[in-house]
C-alpha positions in Angstrom: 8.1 -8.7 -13.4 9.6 -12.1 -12.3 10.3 -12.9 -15.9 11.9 -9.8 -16.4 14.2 -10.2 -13.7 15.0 -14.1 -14.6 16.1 -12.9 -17.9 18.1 -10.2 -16.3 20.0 -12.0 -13.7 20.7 -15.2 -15.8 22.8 -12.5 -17.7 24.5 -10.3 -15.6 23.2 -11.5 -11.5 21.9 -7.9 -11.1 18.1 -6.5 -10.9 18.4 -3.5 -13.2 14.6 -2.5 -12.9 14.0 -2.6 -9.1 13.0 1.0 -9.1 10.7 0.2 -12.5 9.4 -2.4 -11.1 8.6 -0.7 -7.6 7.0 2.4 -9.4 4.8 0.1 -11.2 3.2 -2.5 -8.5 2.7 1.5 -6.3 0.6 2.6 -9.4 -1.2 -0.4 -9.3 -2.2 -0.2 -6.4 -3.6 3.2 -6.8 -5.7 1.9 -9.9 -7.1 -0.9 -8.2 -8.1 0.7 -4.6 -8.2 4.3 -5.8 -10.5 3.8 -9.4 -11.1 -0.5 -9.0 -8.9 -0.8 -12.0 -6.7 -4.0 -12.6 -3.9 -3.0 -15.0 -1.8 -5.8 -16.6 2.2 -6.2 -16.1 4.2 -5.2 -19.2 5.4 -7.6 -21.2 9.7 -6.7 -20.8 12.2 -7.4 -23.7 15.8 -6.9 -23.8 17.5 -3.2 -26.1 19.7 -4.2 -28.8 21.5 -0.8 -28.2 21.9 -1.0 -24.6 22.1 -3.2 -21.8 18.6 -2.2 -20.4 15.1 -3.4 -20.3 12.2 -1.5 -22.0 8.2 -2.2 -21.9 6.4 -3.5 -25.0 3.0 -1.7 -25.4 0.3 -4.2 -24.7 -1.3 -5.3 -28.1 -4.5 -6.3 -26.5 -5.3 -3.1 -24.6 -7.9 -1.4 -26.9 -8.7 2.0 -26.9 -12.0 3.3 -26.2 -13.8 5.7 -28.7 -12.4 8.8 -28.1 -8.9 8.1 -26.2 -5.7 8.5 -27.7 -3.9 6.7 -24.8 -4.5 3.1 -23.0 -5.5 3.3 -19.6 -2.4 1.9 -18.3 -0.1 4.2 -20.3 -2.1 7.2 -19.1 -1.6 6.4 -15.8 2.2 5.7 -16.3 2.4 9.0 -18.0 0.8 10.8 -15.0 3.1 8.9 -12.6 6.1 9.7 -14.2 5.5 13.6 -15.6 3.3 14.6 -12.3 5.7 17.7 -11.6 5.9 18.8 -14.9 2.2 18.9 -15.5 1.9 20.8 -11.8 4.6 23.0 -12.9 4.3 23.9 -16.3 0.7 25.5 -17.5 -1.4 23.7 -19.3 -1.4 26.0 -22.9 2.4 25.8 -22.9 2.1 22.1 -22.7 -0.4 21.0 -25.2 1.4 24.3 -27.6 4.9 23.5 -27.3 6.2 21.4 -30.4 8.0 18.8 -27.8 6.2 15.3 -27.9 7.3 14.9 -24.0 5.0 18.0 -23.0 2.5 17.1 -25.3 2.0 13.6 -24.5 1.9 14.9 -20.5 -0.9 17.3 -21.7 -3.1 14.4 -23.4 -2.6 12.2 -20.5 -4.1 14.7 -18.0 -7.1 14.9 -20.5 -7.3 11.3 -21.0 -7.1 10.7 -17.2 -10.3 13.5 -17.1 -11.8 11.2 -19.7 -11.0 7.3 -18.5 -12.8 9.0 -14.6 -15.5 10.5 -16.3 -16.5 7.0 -17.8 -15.8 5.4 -14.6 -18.1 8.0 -13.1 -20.8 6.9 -15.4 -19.9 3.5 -14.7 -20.6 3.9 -10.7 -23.9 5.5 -11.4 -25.4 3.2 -13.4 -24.3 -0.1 -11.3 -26.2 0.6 -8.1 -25.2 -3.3 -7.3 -21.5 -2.5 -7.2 -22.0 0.1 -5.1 -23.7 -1.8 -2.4 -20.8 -4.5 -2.2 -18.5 -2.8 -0.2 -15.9 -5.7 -1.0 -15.6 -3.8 -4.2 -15.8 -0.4 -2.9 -12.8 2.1 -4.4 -12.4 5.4 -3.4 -14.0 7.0 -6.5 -17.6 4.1 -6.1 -17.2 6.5 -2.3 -16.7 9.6 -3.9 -20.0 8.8 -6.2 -21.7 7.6 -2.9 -21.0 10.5 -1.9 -22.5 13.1 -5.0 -25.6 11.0 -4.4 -28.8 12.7 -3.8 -29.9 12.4 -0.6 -31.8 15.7 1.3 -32.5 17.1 -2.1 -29.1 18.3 -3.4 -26.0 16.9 -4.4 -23.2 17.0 -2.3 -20.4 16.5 -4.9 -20.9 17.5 -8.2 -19.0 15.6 -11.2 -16.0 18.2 -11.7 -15.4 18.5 -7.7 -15.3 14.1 -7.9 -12.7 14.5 -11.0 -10.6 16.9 -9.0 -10.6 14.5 -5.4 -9.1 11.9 -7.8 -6.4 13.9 -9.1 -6.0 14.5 -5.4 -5.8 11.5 -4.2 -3.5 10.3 -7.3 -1.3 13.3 -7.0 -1.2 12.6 -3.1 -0.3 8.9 -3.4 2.1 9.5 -6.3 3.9 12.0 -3.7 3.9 9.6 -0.9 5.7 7.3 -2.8 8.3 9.9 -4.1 8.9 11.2 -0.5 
């Protein structure tokens, strides 16, 4: 971020990407204390065609079998399209033949997925979930689905839907 904004003001002694910049230390937060998620900080490089900064896709962020997105661009999809996903259903989005709606569709699915495996995650670590240093709010929301009187409490669809809760609710805060 620093770096981004040294190149900018050596240029021009203005911040262009404040409200980038602020959009993406709010989402990581969310990753970190909502799924215990680091994300990395874009690497920034300046447009040729216009006098603006854009984000170079990490080359060392690996997808998983099965994902079409990185973690970190999911999550900036979500953050950025949240209204148009709540507003537009989900068959128009993933059938329309514009890459903007379709892209918002795969990254609701990919953020189903990247829980999912962090679900998994959760309940095979019992050690992580002891150390409530590294406690998130989905290692509570798997405390939680736990068995404990001879039922589960949350089941794994009801834990996927308190996190797009809680995302959509902290995504809103920050817009409002």
């Amino acid at each position: 971020m620093l770096a981004g904004w040294k190149q900018e003001t050596q240029e021009n002694l203005s911040v262009k990407t404040m409200d980038k910049d602020c959009d993406r230390i709010t989402l990581f937060i969310i990753s970190k204390a909502g799924f215990g998620v680091s994300m990395k900080w874009p690497k920034w490089r300046k447009t040729l065609a216009k006098d603006d900064m854009i984000v170079e896709e990490e080359e060392d962020q690996k997808l998983g079998p099965g994902h079409v997105f990185s973690y970190d661009k999911t999550m900036s999809i979500l953050q950025r399209r949240l209204l148009t996903l709540i507003i537009i259903p989900r068959w128009l989005l993933k059938n329309l033949p514009i890459q903007y709606l379709n892209d918002t569709f795969t990254s609701y699915g990919e953020f189903s997925s990247y829980i999912k495996e962090m679900i998994e995650k959760e309940r095979k670590d019992p050690i992580k979930e002891s150390n409530t240093a590294t406690a998130n709010l989905l290692t509570n929301f798997v405390k939680a689905s736990a068995v404990g009187t001879g039922k589960q409490i949350l089941t794994e669809h009801e834990i996927l839907g308190n996190s797009f809760v809680s995302l959509l609710q902290l995504i809103t805060k920050d817009l409002g």
